[in-house]
C-alpha positions as CSV (number, residue, x, y, z in Angstrom):
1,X,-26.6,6.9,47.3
2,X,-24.8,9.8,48.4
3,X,-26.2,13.0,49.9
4,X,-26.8,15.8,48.0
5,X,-26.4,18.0,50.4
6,X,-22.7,17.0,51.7
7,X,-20.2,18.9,49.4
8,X,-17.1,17.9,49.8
9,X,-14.2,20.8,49.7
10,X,-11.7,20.1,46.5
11,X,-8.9,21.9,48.3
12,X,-8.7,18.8,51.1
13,X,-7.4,16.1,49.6
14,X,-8.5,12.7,51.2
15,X,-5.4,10.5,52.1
16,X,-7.0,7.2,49.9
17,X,-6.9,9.4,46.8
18,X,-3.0,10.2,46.9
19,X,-2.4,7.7,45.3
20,X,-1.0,6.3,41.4
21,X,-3.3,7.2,39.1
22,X,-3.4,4.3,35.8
23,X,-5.8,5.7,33.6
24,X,-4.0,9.6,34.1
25,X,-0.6,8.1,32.6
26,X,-1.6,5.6,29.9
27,X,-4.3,7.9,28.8
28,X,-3.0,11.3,29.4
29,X,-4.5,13.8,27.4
30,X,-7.7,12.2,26.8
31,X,-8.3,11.2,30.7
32,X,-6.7,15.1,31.3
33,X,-9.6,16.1,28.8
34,X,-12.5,13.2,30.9
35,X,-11.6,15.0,34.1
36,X,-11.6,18.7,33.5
37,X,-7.6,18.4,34.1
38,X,-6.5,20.4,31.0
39,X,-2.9,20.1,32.0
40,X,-2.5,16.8,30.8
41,X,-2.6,18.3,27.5
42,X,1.2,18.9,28.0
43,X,1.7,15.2,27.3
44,X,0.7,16.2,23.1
45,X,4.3,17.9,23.5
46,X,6.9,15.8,21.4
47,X,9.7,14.8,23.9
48,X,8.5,16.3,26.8
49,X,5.3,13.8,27.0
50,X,6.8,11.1,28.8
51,X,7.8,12.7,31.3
52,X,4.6,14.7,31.8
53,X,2.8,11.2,31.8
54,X,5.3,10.5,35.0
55,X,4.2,13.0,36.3
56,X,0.2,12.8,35.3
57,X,0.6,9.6,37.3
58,X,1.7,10.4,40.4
59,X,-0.3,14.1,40.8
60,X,-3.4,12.9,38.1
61,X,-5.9,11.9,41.6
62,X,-5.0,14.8,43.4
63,X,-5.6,17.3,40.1
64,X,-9.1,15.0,39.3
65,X,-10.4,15.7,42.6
66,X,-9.7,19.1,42.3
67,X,-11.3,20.0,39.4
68,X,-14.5,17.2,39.4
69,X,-17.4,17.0,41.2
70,X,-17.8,14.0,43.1
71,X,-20.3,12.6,45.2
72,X,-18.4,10.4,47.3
73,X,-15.0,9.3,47.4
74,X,-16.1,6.1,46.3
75,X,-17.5,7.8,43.6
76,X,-13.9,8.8,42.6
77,X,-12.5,6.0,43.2
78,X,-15.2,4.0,40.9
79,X,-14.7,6.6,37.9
80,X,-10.9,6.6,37.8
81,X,-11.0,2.8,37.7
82,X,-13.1,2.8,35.3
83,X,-10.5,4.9,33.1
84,X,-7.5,2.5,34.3
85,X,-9.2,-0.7,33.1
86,X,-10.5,1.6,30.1
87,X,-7.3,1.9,28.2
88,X,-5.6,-1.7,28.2
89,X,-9.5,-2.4,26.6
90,X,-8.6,0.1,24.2
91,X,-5.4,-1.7,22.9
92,X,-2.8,1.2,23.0
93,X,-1.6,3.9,25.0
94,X,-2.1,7.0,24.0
95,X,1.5,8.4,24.1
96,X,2.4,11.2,22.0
């Protein structure tokens, strides 16, 4: 368990989270929606949503971390996991 008390700053990215992010470009909007990363939105726009998946991929960690609170990078790790093995579950991507 995780201290309380240790708050990690969102500005300093931790060099295991730069990384491809699975669950931010299969599941765009709705993982952009999970994560407080209302940007991913711009993946609902017709023809330009592919490439903002692309691009949700490669920058999705660094925006999550950002904008969540998390108690560990573990913990980050764990939860955006979870959201990669989430979609192939699901049966489709949600692609606009």
């Amino acid at each position: 368990m995780s201290d309380p008390s240790v708050r990690f700053d969102p500005k300093v990215i931790p060099a295991e989270i730069k990384r491809w992010n699975w669950g931010a470009f299969l599941l765009n909007w709705i993982w952009g929606i999970g994560n407080q990363t209302y940007i991913a939105l711009l993946a609902l726009i017709p023809g330009f949503g592919f490439i903002w998946m692309l691009v949700l991929g490669a920058k999705g960690s660094t925006w999550a971390w950002r904008n969540g609170r998390w108690d560990s990078v573990e913990h980050f790790k764990r939860v955006q996991r979870r959201w990669a093995i989430w979609e192939p579950s699901s049966g489709s991507a949600c692609s606009p």
